[in-house]
C-alpha positions as CSV (number, residue, x, y, z in Angstrom):
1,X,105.9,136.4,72.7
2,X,109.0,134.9,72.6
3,X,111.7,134.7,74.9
4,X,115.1,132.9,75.8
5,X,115.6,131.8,79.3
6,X,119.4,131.5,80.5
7,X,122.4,133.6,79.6
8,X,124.1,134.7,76.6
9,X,127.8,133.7,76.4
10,X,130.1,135.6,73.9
11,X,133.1,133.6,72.8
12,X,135.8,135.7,71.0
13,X,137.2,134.2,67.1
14,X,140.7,134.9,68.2
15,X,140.3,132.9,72.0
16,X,140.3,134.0,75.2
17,X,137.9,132.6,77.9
18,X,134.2,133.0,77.3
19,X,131.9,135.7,78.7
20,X,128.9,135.8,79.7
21,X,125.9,138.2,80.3
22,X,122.3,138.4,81.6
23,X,122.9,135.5,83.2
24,X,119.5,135.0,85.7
25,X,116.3,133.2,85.7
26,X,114.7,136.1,83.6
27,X,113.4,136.0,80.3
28,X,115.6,137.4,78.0
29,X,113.4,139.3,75.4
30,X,116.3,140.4,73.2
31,X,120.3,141.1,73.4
32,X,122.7,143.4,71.0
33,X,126.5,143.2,71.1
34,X,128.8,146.4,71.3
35,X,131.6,146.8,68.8
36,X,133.7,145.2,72.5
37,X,131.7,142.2,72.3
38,X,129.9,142.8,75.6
39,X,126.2,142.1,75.4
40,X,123.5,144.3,76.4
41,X,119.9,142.9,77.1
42,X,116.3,143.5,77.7
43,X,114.7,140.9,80.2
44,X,111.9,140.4,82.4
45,X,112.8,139.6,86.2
46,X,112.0,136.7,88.1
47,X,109.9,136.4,91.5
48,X,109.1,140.3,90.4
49,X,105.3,141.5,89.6
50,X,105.1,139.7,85.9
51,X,105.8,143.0,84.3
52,X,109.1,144.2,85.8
53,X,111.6,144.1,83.5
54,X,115.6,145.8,83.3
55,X,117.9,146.7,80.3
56,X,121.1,145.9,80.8
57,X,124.7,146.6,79.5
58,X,127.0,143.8,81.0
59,X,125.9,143.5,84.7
60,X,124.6,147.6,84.9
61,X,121.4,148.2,84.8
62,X,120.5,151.2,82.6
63,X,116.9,150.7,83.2
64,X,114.5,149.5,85.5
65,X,110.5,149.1,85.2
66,X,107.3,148.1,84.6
67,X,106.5,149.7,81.3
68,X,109.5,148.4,79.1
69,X,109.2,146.4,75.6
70,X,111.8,143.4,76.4
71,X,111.3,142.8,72.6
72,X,112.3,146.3,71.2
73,X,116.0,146.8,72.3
74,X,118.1,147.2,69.3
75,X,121.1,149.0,68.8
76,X,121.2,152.5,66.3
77,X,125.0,153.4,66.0
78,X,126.6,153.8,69.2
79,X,123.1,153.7,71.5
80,X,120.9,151.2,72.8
81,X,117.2,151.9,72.1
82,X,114.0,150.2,73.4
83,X,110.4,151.5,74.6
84,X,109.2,152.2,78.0
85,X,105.2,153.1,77.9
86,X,105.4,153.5,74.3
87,X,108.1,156.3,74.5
88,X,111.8,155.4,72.8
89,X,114.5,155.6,75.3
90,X,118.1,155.5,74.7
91,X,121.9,154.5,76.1
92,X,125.3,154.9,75.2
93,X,126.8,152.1,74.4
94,X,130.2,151.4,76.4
């Protein structure tokens, strides 16, 4: 699989100081932006059993687990959507 390690920073086109999100030694599986520019993620959690993983809108956690598809997050309208065990779950986005 493939995965980014780091944080994501979103810089706005008209200025203002940069943001950034998921920032932790995780693996970031994959990330959407809201229509407010704040980044949600998918990532797998360091020093955790190798398949803990959380979704994440800014620095709340929406979801916590061991079943979770880092790679499946995607956004559909105004929700977040990614798989735990196989099932679709969803979030509002903010």
């Amino acid at each position: 699989p493939d995965y980014a390690s780091g944080s994501i920073t979103v810089r706005a086109v008209g200025g203002g100081p940069p943001r950034r999100y998921c920032d932790e030694r995780g693996d970031v599986g994959a990330f959407v932006l809201t229509r407010r520019g704040t980044a949600a993620c998918a990532l797998q959690l360091p020093g955790r059993p190798p398949s803990t993983s959380e979704v994440r809108v800014a620095d709340e956690v929406v979801a916590r687990g061991t079943g979770i598809d880092i790679h499946s997050l995607h956004r559909r309208g105004d929700e977040l959507v990614w798989l735990d065990d196989d099932v679709e779950q969803t979030a509002p986005l903010p």
